[in-house]
N, C-alpha and C positions, 0 to 999 in steps of 0.2 A: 391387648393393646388396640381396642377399637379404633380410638381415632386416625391410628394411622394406616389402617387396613382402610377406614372408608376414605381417608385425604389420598390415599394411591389408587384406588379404585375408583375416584371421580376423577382423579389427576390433577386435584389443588394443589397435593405435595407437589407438583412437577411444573403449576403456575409460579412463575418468578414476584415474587414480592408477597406471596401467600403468609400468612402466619402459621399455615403447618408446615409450610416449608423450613421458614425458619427455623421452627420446631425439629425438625429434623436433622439439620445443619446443626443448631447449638449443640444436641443431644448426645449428636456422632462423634462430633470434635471433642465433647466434653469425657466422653467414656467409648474409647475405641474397640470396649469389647464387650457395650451395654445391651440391652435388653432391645430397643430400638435398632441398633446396627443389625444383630444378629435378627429380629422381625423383619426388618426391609431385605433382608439377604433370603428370608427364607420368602417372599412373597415373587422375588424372583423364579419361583418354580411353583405358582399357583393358577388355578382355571380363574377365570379366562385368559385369552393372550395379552389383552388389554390391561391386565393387574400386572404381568410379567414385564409389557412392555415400560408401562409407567415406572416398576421398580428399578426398570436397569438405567431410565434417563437419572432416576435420582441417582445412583450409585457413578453412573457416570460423573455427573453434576460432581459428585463429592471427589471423583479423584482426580478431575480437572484443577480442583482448589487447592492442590498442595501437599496432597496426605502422601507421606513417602513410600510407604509400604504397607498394601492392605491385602494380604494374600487372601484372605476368606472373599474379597469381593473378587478376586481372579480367578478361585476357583465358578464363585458363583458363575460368573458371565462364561469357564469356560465347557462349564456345565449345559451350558443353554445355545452353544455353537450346533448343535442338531436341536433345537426347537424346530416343533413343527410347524412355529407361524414366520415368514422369511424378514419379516421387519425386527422380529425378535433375536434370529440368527444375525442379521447384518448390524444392529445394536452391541449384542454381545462381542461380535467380533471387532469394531470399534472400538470396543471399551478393554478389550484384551490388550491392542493396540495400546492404547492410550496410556495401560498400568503398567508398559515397559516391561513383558516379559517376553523379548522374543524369541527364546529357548523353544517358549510352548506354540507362538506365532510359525516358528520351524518347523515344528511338529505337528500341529492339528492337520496342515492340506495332507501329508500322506493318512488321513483318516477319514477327511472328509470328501462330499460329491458338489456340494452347492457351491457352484465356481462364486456367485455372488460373494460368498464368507470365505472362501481360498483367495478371493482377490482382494476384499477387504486387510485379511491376516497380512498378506504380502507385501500390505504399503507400508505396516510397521517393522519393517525388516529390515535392519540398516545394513551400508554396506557392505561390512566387516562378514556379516552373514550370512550375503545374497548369494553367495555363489555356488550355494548346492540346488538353490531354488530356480538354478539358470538352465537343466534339464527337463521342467516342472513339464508334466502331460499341459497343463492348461495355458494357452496364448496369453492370456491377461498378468498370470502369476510370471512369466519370463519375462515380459516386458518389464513388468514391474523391477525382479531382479537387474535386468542387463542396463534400466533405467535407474536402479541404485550405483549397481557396477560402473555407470560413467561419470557419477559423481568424483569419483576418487580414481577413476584408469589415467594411464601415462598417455600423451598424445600417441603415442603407437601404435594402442590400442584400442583407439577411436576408430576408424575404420570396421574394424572388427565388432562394436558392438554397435555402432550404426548399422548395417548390416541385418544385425541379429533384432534390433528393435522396427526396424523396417519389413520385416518378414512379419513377424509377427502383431504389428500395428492394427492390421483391419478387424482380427479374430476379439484381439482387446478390447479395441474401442467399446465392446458389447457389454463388457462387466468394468471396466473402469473408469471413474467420473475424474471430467475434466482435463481426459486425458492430451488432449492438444497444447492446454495450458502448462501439467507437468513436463511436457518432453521440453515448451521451451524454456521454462526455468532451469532446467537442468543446463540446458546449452546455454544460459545468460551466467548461471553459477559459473563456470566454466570457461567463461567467456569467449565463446563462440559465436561472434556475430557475423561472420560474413556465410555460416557452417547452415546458420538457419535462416537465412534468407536462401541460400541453395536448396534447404530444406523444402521450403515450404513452396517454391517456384516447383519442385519435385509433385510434392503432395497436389500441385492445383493445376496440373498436366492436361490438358483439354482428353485425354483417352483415361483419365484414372478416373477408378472406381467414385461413386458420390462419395462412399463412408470413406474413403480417403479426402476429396479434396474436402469434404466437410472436417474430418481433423485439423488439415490447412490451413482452413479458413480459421480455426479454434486458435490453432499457435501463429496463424499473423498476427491475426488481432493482440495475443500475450507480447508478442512480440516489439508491437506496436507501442506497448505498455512500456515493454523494457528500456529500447533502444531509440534514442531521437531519430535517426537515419530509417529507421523499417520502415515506417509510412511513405515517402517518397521512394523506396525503391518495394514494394509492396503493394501498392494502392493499385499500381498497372493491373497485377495479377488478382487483385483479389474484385476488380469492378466487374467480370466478365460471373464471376461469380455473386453477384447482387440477390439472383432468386434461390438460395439455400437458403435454410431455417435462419442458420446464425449470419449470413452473407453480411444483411443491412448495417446491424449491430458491428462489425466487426468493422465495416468500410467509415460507420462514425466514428469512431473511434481511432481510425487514420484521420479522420479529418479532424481532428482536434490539433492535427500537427499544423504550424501557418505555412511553414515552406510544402509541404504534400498539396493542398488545399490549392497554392499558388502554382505549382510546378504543372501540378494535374487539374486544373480549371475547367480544360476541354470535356478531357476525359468524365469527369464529376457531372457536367451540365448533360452529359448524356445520356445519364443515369435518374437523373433530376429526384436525386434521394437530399431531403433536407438534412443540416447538420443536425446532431441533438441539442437543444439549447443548452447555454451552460449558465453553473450555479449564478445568482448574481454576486459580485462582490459590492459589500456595506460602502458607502461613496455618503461622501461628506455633505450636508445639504447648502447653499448660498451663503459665500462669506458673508460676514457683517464687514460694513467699509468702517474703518475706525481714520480720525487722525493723529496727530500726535497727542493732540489735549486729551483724547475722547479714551484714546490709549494708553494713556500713564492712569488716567481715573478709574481705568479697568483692573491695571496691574496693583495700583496702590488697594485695592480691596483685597487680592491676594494675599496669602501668606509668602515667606522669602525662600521658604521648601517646598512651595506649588510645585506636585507632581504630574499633576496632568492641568494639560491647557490645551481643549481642541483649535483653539482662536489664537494658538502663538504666532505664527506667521503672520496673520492680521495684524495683531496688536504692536511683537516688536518691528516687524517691517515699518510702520510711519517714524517711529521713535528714531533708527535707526539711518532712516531717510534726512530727519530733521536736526541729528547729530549725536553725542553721543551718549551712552546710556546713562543714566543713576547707577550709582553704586550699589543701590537696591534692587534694580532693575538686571543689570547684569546678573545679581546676586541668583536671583531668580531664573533668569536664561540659564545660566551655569544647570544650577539644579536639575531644570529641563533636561539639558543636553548630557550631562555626565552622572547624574546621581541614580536613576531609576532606569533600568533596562525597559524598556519600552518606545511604540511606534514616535512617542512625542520625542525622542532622540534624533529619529531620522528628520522628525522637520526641522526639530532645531538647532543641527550643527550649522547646516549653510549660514544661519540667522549669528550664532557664536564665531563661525569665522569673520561675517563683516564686520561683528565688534572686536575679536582680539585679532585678526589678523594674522600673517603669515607664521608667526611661532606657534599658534595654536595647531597648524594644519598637518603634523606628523601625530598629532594626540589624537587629532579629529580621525584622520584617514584611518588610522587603527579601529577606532572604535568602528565604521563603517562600515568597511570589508569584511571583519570578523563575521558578519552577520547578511551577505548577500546569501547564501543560499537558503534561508531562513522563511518560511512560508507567511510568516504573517507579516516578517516585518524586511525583509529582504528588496523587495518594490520599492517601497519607500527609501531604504540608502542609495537604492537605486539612482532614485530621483533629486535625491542630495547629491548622489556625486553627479550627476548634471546639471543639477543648478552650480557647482562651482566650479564647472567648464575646465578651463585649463590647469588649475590648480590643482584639480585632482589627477591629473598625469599620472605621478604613484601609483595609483590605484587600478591603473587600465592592467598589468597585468592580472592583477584578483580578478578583474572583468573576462579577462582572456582564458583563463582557467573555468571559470564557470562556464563560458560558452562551448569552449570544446572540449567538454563533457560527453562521451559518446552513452553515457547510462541516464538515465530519467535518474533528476535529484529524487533520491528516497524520504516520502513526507508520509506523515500517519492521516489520512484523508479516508473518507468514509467509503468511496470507490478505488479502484485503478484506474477508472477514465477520470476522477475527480485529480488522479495525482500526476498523469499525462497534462490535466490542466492548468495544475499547479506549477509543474516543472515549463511548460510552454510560455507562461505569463512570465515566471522567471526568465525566460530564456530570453523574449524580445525584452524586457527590462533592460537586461545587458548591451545586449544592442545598442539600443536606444541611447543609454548611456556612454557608453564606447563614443557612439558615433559624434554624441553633442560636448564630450570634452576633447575629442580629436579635430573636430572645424573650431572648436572655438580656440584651440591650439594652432589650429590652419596646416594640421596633420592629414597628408590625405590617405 
């Protein structure tokens, strides 16, 4: 099987979009116990390290896709946990992880020395398991346990393995990635939020060690991510710490909050660390002014099931101005507004209540609210239920529920500072809204 000893030994098999890759993928899926599977399992134990390493990415690759049970690829990989190249060991032990055996994840650290691949094995250890591995010789392997163990412990029991995760934090920190970030997801699981803000006011203690308040610094920042409140009571502690690796990053990242950035103004200018800019959001280029004649000559081109009209506000704004719609015309609004889930709903309900009027406005509000936490199109009902002021009343408490949200709305965004910015935009939305259908209600 030439071709595929040299597509793993160049590592085209292991280029995403390769046709030996592909090749590899159909072959596997197609015969789970073919000539190819069993060749890539065997290249996992061949010279150089670089043939080994490339086999185990594809094997990994394949059992990230879905294959339920591939015992011959867990033996392979658990064959290769003492390779003598350590990128090979820390692969394989991943990939042990990942095939869900942690009988053997249990088993291998009392066999092995390379805390690297003992603290790998450990992250795949779920709860239920953790608890023999909470005597482990090695700092990184009990953190890891006492840090499964608090996923599922009784508040009683929090003390106790705070404690045991704090003794052993600095030793960890050395073999375990991203370990700031795991302790505070654990305590956001948990919901622990006033537990890791003590926390981490602990960790950035002007007498503690760097490699503590740099873990700190690691789970402010996660923190920051999780909880709207952490940057405003966070940001004090974590300016003093500006000159660590991660410090800057971690202080932008508060400032993405608008109340942190406001409350700490001083503080910030002191520092004179620029924010990181943010993404741009897609903005609509210069209306076209239509008037009512210029606007029915637009709509009359339309179909009566126009789905999208970026120019609806333009258009039936004059019409509506000048009286009341066409039967065709409304016909078309409706459409707009109720027929297709999309941004052109949010512009065009205000536009559908000036034409149907107060019976319309328990249909409209429904459809509105359903969708304020909603990343793409959330803003915009926003913005509708402010443009109908007091009318939308009903609705301020959906607006009140969104705001006092103490967790960042969870959105699938390419970062976590990307979804701190998502959930922020959202948040003044609300606001903003609140506030212009409570004065024009003359609510103070």
């Amino acid at each position: 099987m030439r071709w595929l000893d040299e597509a793993v030994a160049d590592g085209t098999a292991a280029t995403a979009g390769h046709a030996s890759r592909e090749a590899v993928f159909n072959a596997v899926h197609e015969d789970r116990a073919g000539p190819v599977e069993r060749r890539l399992l065997e290249l996992t134990a061949v010279e150089p390290a670089s043939v080994r390493l490339n086999a185990l990415q594809l094997v990994y690759s394949l059992v990230t896709v879905g294959r339920e049970t591939w015992d011959a690829a867990v033996q392979a990989s658990y064959a290769r946990l003492t390779d003598e190249d350590e990128a090979v060991r820390r692969l394989a032990a991943e990939l042990l992880t990942q095939a869900g055996r942690p009988h053997l994840a249990l088993a291998a650290p009392d066999e092995l020395t390379d805390p690297a691949v003992r603290t790998v094995l450990a992250m795949g250890v779920p709860p239920e398991a953790a608890e023999r591995l909470r005597h482990d010789s090695l700092p990184a392997v009990r953190f890891l346990a006492h840090l499964s163990l608090l996923r599922k412990a009784p508040p009683e029991d929090w003390a106790r393995l705070d404690a045991a995760l704090l003794a052993d934090v600095e030793e960890a920190a050395r073999h375990v990635p991203c370990i700031g970030e795991r302790w505070s997801d654990t305590l956001c699981v948990i919901d622990r939020e006033a537990d890791t803000y003590a926390l981490v006011r602990h960790l950035l203690g002007e007498k503690r060690p760097v490699a503590l308040q740099r873990i700190g610094v690691l789970l402010a920042r996660s923190a920051c991510q999780d909880w709207r409140a952490a940057p405003v009571e966070l940001l004090p502690h974590l300016v003093p710490h500006v000159g660590l690796p991660e410090g800057a990053e971690a202080i932008r990242t508060a400032m993405i909050s608008n109340a942190a950035a406001q409350e700490h103004a001083a503080l910030l200018a002191g520092i004179g660390l620029e924010p990181r800019a943010r993404a741009r959001r897609g903005r609509r280029g210069t209306p076209e002014v239509y008037d009512a004649r210029s606007a029915a000559e637009c709509l009359a081109a339309q179909p009566v099931g126009v789905a999208r009209l970026n120019r609806a506000p333009e258009l039936f704004g004059p019409l509506l101005d000048a009286g009341p719609l066409t039967f065709r015309q409304a016909a078309q609004l409706y459409n707009l507004t109720f027929r297709w889930p999309n941004i052109m709903q949010a512009r065009c309900a205000p536009l559908w209540f000036r034409h149907a009027g107060e019976p319309a406005l328990p249909r409209l509000l429904d459809l509105m609210t359903r969708q304020l936490a909603c990343k793409v199109v959330g803003e915009a009902f926003m913005s509708g239920l402010a443009e109908l002021g007091r009318h939308a009343l009903p609705a301020v408490p959906a607006l009140d529920q969104l705001i006092a949200r103490r967790r960042r709305i969870p959105e699938n965004e390419p970062s976590r500072d990307a979804e701190t910015e998502t959930d922020e935009r959202l948040l003044a939305a609300a606001r903003e809204a609140r506030h212009r259908i409570l004065t024009d209600a003359q609510i103070s």
